[in-house]
Backbone as numpy.savetxt, mean C-alpha at the origin, in Angstrom:
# Nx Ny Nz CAx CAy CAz Cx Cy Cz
-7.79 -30.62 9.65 -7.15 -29.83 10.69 -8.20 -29.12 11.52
-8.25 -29.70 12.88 -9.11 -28.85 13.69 -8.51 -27.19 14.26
-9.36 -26.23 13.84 -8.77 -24.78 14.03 -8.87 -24.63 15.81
-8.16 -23.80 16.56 -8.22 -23.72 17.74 -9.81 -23.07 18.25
-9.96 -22.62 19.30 -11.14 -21.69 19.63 -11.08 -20.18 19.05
-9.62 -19.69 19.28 -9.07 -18.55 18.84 -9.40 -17.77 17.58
-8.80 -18.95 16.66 -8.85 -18.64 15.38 -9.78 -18.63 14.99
-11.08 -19.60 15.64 -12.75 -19.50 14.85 -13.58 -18.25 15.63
-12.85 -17.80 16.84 -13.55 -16.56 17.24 -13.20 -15.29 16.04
-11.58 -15.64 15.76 -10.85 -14.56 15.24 -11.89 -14.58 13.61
-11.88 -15.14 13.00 -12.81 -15.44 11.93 -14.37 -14.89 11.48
-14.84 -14.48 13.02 -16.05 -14.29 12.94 -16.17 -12.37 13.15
-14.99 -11.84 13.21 -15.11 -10.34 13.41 -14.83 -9.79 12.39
-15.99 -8.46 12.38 -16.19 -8.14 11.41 -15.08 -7.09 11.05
-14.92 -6.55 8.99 -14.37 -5.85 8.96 -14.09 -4.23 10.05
-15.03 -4.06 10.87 -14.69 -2.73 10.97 -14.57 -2.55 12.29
-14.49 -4.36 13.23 -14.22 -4.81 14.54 -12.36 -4.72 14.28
-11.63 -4.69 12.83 -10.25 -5.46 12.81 -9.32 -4.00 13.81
-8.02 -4.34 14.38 -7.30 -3.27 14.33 -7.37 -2.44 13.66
-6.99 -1.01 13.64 -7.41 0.15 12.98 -5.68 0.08 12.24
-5.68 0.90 10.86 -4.77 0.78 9.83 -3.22 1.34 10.66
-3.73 2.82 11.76 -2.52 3.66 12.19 -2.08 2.52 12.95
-2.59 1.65 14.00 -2.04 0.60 14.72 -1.69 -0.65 14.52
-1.34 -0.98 13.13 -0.64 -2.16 12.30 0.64 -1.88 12.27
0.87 -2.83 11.70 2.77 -3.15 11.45 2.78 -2.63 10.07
3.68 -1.84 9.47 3.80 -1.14 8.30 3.46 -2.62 7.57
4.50 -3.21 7.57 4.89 -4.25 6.33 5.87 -4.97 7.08
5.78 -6.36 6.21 6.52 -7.51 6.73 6.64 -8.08 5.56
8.39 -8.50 5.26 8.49 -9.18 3.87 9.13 -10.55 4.30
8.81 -11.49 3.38 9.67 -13.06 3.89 9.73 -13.48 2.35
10.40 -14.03 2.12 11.42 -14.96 1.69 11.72 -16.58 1.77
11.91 -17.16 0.44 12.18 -18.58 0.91 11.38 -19.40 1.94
10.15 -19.26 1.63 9.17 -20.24 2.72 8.09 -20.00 2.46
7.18 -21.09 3.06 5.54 -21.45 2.97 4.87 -20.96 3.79
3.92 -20.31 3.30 2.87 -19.37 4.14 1.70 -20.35 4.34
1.79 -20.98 5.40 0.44 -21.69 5.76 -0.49 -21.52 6.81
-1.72 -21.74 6.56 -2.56 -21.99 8.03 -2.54 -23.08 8.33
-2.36 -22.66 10.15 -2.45 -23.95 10.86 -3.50 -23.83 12.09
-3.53 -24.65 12.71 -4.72 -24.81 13.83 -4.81 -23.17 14.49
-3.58 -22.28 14.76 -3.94 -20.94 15.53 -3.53 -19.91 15.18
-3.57 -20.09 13.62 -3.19 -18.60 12.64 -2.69 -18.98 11.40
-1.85 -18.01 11.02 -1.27 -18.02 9.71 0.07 -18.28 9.50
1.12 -18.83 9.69 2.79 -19.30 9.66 3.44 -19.21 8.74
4.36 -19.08 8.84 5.71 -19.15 7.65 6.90 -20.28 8.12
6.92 -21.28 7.10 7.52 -22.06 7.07 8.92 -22.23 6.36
9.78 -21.93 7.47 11.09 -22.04 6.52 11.81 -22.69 5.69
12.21 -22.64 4.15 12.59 -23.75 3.36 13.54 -23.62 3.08
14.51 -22.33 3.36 15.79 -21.98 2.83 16.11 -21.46 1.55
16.75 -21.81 0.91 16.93 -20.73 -0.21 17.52 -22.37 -1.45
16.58 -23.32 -0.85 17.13 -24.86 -1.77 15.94 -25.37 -2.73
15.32 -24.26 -2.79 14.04 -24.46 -4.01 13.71 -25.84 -4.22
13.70 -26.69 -3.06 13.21 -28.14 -3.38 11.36 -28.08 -3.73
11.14 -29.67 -4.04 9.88 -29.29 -4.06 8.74 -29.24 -2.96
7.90 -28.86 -2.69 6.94 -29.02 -1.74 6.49 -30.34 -1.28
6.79 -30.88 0.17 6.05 -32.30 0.11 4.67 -32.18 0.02
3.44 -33.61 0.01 2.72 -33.28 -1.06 2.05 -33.67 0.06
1.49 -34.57 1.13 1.11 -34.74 1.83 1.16 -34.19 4.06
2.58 -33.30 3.88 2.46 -33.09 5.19 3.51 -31.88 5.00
3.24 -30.85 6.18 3.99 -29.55 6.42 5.88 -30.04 6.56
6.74 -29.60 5.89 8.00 -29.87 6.25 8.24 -29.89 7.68
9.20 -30.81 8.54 9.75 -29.92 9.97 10.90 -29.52 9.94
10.61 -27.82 9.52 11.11 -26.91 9.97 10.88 -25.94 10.86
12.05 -24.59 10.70 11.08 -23.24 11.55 10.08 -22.84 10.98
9.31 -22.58 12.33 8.17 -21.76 11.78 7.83 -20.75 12.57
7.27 -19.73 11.91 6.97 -18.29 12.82 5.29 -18.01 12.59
5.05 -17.68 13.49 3.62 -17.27 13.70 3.56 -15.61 12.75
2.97 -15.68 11.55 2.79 -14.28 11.18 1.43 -13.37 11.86
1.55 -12.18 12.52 0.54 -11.12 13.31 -0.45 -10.90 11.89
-0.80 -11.48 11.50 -1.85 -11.18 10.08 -2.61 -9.86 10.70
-3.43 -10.26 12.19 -4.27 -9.55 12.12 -3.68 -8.19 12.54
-2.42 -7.57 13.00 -2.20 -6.26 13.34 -0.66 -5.89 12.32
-0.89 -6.57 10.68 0.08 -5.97 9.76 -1.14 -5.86 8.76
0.04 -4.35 8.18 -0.92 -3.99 6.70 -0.24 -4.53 5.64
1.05 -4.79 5.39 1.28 -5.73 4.14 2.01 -6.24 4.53
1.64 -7.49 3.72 2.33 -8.73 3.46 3.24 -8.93 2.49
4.99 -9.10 2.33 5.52 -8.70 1.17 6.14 -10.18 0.69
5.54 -10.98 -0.14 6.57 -12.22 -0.31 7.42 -12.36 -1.59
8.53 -12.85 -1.35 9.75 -12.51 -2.05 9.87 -13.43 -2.72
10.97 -14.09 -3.24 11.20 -15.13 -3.99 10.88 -16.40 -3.25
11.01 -17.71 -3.80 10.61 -18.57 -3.17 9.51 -19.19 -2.06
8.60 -18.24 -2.47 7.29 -18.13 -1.40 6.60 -18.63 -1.68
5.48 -19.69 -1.38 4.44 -19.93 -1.54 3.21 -19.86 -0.64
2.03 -19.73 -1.20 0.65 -19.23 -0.24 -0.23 -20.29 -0.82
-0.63 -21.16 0.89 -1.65 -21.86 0.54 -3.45 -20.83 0.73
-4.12 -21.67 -0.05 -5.90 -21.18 0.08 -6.35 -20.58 1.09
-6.23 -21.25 2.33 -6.35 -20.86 3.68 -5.62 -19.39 4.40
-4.53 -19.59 4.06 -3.69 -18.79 4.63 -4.15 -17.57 3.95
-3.96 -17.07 2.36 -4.32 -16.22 1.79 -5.80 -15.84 2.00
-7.05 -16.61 2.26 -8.46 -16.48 3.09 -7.99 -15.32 4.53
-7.40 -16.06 5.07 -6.47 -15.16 6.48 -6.30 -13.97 6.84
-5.53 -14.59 5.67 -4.82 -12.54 5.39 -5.96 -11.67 4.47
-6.67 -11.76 3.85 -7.84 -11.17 3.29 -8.62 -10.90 4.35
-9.32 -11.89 5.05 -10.33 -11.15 6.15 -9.69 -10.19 6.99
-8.60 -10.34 7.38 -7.84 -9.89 8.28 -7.40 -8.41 7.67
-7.66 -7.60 7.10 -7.46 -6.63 6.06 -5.71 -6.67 5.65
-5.06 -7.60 5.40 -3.80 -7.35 4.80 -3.99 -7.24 3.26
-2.87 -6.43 2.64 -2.71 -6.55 1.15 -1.67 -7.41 1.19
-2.07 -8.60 0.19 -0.39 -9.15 -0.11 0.18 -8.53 -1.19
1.34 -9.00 -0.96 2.10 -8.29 -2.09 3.17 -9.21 -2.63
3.59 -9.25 -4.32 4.26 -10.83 -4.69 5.49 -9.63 -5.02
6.54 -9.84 -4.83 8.01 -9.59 -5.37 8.97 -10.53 -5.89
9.01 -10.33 -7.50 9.81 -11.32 -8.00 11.27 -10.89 -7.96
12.39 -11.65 -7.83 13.77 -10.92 -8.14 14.06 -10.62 -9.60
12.83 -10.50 -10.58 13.66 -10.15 -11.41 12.61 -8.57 -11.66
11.63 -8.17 -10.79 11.28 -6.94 -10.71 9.40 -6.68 -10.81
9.29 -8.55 -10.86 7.44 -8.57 -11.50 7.11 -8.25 -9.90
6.07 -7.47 -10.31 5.05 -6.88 -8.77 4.03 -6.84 -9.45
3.49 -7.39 -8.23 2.00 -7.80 -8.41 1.34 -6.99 -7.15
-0.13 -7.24 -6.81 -1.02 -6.85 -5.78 -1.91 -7.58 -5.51
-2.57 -8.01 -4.50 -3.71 -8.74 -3.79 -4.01 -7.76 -3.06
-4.92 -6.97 -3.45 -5.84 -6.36 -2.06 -6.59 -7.05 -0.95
-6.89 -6.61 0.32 -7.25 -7.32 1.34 -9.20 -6.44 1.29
-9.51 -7.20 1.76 -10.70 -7.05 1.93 -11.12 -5.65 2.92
-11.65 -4.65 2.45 -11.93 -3.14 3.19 -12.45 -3.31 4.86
-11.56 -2.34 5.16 -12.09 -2.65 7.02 -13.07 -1.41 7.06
-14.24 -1.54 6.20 -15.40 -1.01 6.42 -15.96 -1.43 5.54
-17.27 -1.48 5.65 -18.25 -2.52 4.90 -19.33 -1.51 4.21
-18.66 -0.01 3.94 -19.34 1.20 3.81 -19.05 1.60 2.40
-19.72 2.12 1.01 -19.20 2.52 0.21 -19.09 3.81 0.24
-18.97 4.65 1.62 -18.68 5.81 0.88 -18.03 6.45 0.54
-16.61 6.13 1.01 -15.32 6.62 0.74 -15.65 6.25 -0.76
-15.86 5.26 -1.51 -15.45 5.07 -3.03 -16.62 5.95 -3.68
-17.56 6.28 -3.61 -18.34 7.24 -3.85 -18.18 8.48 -3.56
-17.26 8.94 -2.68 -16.57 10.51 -2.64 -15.44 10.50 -3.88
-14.48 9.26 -4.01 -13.46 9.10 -5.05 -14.14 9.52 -6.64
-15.02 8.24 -6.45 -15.99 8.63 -7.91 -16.33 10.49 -8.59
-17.11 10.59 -7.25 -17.57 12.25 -7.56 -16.11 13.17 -7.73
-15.18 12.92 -6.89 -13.67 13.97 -6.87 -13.27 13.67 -8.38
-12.89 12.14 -9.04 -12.36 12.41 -10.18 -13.11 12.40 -11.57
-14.13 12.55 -11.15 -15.13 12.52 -12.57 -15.43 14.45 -12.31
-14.59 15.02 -11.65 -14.76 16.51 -11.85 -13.69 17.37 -12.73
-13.10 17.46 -12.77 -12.12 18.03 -13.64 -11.82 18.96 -12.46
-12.46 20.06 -12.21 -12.54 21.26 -11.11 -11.77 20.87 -9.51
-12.40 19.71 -9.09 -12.69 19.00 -7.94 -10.92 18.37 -8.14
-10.75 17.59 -9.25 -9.33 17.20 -9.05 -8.22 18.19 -9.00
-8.26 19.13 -9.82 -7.44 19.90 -10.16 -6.88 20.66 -8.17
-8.31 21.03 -7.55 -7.82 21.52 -6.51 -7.00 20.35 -5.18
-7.18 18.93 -5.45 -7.06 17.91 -4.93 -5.92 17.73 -5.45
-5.12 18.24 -6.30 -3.91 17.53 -7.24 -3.30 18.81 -6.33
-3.35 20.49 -6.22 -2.86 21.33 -5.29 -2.44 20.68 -3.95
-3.31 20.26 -3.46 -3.39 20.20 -2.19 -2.23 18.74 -2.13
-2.19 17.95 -2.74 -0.83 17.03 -2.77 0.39 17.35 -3.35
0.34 18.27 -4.03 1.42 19.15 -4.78 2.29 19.79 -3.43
1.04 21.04 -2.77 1.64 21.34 -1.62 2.39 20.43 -0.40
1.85 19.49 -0.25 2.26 18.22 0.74 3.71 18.04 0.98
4.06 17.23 -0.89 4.92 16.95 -1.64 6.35 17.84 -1.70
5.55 19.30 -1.83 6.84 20.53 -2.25 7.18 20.89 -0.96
6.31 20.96 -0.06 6.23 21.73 1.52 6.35 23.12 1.17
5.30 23.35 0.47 5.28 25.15 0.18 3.76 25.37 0.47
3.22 26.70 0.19 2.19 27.38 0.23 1.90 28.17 -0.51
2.82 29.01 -1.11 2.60 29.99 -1.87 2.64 30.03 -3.32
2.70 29.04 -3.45 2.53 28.69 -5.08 0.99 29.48 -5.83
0.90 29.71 -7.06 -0.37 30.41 -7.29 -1.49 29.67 -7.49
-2.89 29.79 -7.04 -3.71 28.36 -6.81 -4.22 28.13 -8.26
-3.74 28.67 -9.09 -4.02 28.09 -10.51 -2.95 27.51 -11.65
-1.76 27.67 -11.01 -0.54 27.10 -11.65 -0.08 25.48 -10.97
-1.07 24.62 -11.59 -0.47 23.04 -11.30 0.86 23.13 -12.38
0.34 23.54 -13.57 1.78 24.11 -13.91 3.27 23.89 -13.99
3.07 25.33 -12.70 4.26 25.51 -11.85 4.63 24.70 -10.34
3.24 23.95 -10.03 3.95 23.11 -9.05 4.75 22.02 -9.83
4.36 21.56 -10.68 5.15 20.20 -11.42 6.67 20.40 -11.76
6.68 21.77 -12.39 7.94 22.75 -12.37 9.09 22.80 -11.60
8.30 23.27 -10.16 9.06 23.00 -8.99 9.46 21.97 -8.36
8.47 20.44 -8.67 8.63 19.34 -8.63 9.56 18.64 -9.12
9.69 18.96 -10.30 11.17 18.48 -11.49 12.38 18.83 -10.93
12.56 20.39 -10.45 13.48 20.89 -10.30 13.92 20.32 -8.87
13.32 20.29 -8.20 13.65 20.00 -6.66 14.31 18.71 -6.76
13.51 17.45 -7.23 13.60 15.94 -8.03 15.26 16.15 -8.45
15.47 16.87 -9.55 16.80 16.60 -10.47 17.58 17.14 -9.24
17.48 18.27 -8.60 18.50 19.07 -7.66 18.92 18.09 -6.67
18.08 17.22 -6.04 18.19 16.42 -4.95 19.14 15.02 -5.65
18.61 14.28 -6.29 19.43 13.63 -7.25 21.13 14.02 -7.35
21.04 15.34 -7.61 22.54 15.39 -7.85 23.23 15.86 -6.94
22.61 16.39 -5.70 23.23 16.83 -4.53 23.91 15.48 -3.72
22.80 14.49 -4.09 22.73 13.27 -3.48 23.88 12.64 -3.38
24.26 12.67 -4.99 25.46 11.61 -5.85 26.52 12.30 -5.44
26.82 13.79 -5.71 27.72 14.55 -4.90 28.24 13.96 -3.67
27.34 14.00 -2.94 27.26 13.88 -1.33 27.96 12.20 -0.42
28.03 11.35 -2.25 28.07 10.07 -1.51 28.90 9.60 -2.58
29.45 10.26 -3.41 30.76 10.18 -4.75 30.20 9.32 -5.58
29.21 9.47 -6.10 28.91 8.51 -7.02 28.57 9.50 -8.51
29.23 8.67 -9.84 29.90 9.90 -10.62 28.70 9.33 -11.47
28.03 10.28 -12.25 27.07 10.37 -13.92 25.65 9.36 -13.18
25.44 9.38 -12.12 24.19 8.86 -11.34 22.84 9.56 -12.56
22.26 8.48 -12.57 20.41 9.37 -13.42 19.76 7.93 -12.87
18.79 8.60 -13.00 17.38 7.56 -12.68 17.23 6.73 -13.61
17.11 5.38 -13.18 16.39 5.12 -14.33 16.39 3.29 -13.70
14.61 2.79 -13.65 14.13 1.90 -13.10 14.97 0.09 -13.77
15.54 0.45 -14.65 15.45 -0.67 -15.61 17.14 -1.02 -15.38
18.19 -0.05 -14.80 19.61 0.03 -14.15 19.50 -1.08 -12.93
20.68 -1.59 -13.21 21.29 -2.51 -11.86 21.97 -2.01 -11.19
21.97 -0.64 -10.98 23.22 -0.20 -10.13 22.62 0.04 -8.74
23.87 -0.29 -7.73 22.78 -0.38 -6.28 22.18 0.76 -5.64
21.69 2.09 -6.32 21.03 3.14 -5.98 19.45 3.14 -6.15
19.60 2.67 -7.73 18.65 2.66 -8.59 17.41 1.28 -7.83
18.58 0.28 -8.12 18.01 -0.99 -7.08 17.38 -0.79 -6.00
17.66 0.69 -5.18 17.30 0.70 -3.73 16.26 1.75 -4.08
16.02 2.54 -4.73 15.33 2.97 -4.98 13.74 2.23 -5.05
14.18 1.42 -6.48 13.22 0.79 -6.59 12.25 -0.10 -5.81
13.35 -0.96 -4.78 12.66 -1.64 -3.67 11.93 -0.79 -2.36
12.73 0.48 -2.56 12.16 1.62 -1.15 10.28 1.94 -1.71
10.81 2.46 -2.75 9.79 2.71 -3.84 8.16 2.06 -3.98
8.78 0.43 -4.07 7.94 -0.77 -4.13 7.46 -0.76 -2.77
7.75 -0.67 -1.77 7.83 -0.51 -0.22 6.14 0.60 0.04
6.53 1.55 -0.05 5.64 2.46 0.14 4.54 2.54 -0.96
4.12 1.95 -2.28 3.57 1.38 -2.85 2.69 0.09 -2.15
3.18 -0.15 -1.87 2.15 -1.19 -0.75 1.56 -0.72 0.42
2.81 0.53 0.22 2.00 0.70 1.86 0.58 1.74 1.92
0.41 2.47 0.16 -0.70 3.13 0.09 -1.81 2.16 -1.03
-1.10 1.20 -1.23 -2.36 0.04 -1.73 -3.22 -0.40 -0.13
-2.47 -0.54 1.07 -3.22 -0.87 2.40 -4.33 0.09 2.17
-4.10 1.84 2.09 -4.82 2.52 2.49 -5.54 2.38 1.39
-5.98 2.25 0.45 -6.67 2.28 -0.06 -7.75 1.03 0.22
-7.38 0.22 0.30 -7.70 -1.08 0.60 -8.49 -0.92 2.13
-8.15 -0.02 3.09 -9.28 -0.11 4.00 -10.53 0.82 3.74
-9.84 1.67 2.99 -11.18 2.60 2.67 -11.86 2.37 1.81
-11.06 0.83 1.00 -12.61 0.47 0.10 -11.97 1.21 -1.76
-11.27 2.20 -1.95 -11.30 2.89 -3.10 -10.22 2.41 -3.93
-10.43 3.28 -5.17 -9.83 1.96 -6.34 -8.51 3.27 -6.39
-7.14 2.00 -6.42 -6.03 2.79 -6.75 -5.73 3.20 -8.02
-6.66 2.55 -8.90 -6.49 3.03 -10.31 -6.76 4.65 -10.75
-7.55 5.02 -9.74 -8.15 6.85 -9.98 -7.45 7.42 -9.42
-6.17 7.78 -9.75 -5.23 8.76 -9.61 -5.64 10.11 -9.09
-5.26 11.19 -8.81 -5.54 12.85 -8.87 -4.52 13.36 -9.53
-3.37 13.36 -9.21 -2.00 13.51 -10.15 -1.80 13.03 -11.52
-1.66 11.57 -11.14 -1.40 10.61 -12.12 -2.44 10.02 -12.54
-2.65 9.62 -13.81 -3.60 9.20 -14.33 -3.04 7.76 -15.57
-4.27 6.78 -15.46 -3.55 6.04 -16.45 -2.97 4.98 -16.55
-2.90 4.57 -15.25 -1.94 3.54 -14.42 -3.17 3.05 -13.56
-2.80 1.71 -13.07 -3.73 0.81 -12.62 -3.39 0.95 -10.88
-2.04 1.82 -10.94 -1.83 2.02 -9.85 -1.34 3.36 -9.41
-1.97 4.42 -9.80 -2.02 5.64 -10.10 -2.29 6.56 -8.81
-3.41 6.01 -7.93 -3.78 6.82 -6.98 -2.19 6.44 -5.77
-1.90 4.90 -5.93 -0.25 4.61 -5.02 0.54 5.50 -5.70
1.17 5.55 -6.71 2.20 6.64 -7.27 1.68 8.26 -6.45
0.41 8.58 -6.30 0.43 10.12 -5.75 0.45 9.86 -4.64
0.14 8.95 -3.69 0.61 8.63 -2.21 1.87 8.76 -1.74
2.51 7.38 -2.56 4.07 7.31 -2.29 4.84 8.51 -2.68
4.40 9.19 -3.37 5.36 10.51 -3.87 5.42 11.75 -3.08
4.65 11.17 -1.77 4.63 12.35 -0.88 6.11 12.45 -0.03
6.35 10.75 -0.38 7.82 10.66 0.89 8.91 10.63 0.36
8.91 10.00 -0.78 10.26 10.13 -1.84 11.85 10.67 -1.36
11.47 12.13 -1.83 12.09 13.24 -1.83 12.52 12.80 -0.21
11.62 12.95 0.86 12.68 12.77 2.39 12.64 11.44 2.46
12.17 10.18 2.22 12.68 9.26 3.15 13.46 8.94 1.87
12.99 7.79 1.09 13.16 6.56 0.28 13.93 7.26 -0.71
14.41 8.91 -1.31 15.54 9.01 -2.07 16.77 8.88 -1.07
17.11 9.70 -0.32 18.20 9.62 0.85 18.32 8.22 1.36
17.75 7.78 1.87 17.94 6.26 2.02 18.26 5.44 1.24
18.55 5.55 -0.44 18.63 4.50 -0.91 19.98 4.98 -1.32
20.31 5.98 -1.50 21.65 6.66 -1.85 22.49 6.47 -0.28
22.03 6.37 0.89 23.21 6.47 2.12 22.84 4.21 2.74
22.08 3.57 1.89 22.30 2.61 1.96 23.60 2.00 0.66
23.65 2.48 0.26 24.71 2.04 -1.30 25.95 2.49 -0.74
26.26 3.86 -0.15 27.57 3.43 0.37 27.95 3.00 1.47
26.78 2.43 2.60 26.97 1.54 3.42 27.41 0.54 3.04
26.49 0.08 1.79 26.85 -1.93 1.17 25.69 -2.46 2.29
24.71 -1.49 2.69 23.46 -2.36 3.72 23.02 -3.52 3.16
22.52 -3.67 1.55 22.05 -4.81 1.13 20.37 -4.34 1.26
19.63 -5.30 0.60 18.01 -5.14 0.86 17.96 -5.30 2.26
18.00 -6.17 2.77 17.48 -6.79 3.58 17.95 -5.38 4.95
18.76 -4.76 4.72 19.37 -3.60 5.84 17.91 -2.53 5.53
17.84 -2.23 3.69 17.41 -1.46 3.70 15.97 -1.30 4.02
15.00 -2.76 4.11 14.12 -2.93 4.58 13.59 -2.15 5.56
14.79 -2.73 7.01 14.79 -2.84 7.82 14.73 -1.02 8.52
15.80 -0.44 7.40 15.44 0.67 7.67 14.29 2.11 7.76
13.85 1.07 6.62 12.60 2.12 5.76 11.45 1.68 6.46
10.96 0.23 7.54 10.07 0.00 7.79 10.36 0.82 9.31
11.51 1.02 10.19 11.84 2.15 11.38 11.00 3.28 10.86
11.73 3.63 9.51 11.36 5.28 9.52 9.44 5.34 8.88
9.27 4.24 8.32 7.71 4.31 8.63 6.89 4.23 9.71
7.57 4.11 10.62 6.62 3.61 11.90 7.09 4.30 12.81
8.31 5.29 12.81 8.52 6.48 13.19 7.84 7.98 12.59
7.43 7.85 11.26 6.84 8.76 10.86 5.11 8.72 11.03
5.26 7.54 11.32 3.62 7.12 11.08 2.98 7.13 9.77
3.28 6.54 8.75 3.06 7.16 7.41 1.69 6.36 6.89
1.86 5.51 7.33 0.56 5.05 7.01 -0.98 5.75 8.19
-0.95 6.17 8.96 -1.54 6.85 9.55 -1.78 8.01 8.60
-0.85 8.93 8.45 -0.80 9.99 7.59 -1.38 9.99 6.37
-0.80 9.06 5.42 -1.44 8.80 4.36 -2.95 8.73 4.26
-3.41 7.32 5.29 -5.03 7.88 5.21 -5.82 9.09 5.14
-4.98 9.95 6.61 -5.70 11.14 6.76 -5.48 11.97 5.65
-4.61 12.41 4.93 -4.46 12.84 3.85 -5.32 12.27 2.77
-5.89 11.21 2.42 -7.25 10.87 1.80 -8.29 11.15 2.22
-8.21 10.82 3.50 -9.79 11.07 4.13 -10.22 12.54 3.88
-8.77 13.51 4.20 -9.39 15.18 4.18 -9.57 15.38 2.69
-8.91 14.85 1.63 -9.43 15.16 0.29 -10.65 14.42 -0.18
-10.99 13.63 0.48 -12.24 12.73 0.18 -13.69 13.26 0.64
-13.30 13.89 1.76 -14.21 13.99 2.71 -15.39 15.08 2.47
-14.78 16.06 1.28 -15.78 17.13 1.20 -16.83 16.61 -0.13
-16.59 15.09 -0.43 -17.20 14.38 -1.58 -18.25 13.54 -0.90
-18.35 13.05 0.32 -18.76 12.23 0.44 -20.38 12.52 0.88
-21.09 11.45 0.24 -22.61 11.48 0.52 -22.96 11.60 1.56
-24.53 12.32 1.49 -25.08 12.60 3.10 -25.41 11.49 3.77
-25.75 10.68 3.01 -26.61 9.32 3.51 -25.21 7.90 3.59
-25.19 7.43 4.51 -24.27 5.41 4.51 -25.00 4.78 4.85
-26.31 4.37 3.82 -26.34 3.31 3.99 -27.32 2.89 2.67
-27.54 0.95 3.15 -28.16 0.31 1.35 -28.47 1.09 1.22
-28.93 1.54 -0.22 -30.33 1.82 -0.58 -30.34 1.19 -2.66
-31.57 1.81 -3.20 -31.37 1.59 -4.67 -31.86 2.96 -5.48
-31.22 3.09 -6.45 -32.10 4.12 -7.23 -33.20 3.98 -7.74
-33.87 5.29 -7.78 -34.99 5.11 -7.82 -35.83 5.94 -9.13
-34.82 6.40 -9.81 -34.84 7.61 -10.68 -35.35 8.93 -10.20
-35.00 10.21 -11.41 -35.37 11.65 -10.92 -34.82 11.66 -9.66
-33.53 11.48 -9.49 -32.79 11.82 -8.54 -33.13 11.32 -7.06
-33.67 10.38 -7.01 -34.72 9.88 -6.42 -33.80 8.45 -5.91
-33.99 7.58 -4.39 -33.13 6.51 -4.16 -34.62 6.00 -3.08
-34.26 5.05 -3.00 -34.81 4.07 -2.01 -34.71 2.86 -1.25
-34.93 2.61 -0.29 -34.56 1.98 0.77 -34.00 0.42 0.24
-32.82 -0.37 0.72 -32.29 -1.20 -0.55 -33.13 -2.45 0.75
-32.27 -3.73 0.48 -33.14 -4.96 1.18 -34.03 -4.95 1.29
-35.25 -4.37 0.36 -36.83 -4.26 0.82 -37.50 -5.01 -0.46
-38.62 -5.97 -0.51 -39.37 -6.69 -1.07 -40.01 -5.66 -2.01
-39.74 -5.16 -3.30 -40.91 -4.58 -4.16 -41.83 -5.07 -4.92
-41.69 -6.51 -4.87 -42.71 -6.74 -5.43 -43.86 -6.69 -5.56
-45.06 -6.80 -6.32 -46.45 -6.29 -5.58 -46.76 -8.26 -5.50
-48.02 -8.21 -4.03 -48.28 -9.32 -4.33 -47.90 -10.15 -3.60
């Protein structure tokens, strides 16, 4: 397959040439079809929902849609999806995270390749959670976010978690009240269509702070809140919106009868009305930022606190 001019220009720019994260498409999920490259991008090939097998030698003719790889931050594929080599190459340079959604609840992650070629965001992460001190005031400062308060006492994480629970259970039951739904509780592992919407809203914004992490390079496993989880630092992201978007929404989609596919549709509006992925970064960047080294760029250690210039020949001779 000869690639167009386009696509081999598009190929050659660098991470930190790509669209910037605030000016992407939240997320884009598909379903039932083949994600391939073709001569002038990345496509989705429609197969329907008839789980035949893949022909083995040539692209089906069906629809096909041109996917914006390069100005979306995730990629969400659903059941019946498949990703060829190429295509997934694509979406990696292109800084997307993919993301696999099974219907029976398996989630997975593919991070996309960092749209900076800089380690220092992950070297501010390093120094913030290897402090004890350093997190504790970083776990405040998302606490506050989260609660929308101020006056909490700056040494009672405590009592923000406190207030966290309480607000959590209060909202919950105001919720069920509000939309007649009788003995409602949480709980991830329920088929009932709250819980369901939950979970997919949930899964939603979970991707959408695996992006951010993913341009800045840092590992979602180092939580500030949460700890312990491989995806720990997304759980204190996503938990900033919860409470206003993705609880209310999943409770006033259930007595619509919206279905996923409504509620998608809704939650990716109110992301891109809120700007949340914009937000989210900056909300890393300002907790990151008082960590980060004086110096960006190579170098090697050198001991006694001591570094030196990296790509340089030491050998003697």
């Amino acid at each position: 397959m000869a690639y167009s001019e386009e696509a081999l220009a598009f190929s050659t720019i660098s991470p930190s040439e790509q669209i910037r994260l605030e000016d992407r498409v939240s997320y884009l999920y598909v379903e039932y079809c083949l994600i391939r490259q073709d001569r002038t991008g990345v496509i989705a090939i429609s197969r329907g929902d008839e789980r035949a097998p893949e022909p083995v030698n040539e692209l089906p003719t069906k629809t096909r849609i041109q996917l914006p790889v390069g100005g979306l931050a995730t990629l969400i594929l659903g059941p019946g999806t498949s990703i060829s080599q190429p295509a997934a190459t694509s979406c990696a340079r292109s800084g997307v995270s993919v993301l696999f959604s099974g219907s029976g609840g398996i989630q997975s992650y593919c991070l996309a390749t960092p749209l900076t070629s800089s380690a220092r965001w992950a070297i501010a992460q390093a120094r913030l959670v290897a402090n004890e001190a350093r997190q504790r005031d970083a776990a405040r400062i998302l606490y506050r976010k989260q609660l929308g308060i101020d006056d909490v006492p700056m040494s009672s994480i405590a009592a923000m978690r406190g207030i966290e629970g309480r607000m959590m259970r209060d909202l919950y039951k105001k919720l069920a009240t509000k939309h007649h739904i009788k003995g409602f509780r949480r709980d991830t592992n329920s088929p009932d269509y709250v819980n369901s919407n939950l979970n997919l809203a949930n899964y939603i914004l979970y991707g959408c702070a695996a992006s951010v992490c993913s341009v800045l390079g840092i590992n979602p496993a180092l939580g500030i809140i949460h700890r312990g989880n491989s995806r720990s630092l997304l759980f204190d992201l996503a938990d900033l919106y919860k409470r206003e978007i993705t609880i209310p929404l999943a409770f006033r989609m259930d007595k619509e009868h919206g279905g996923a596919s409504e509620l998608r549709k809704e939650l990716r509006r109110c992301i891109q009305r809120r700007k949340i992925l914009e937000e989210m970064m900056k909300i890393m960047m300002s907790i990151l930022e008082p960590h980060l080294p004086k110096r960006d760029d190579d170098r090697l250690i050198g001991g006694m606190n001591h570094e030196v210039p990296g790509h340089t020949q030491y050998g003697s001779g």
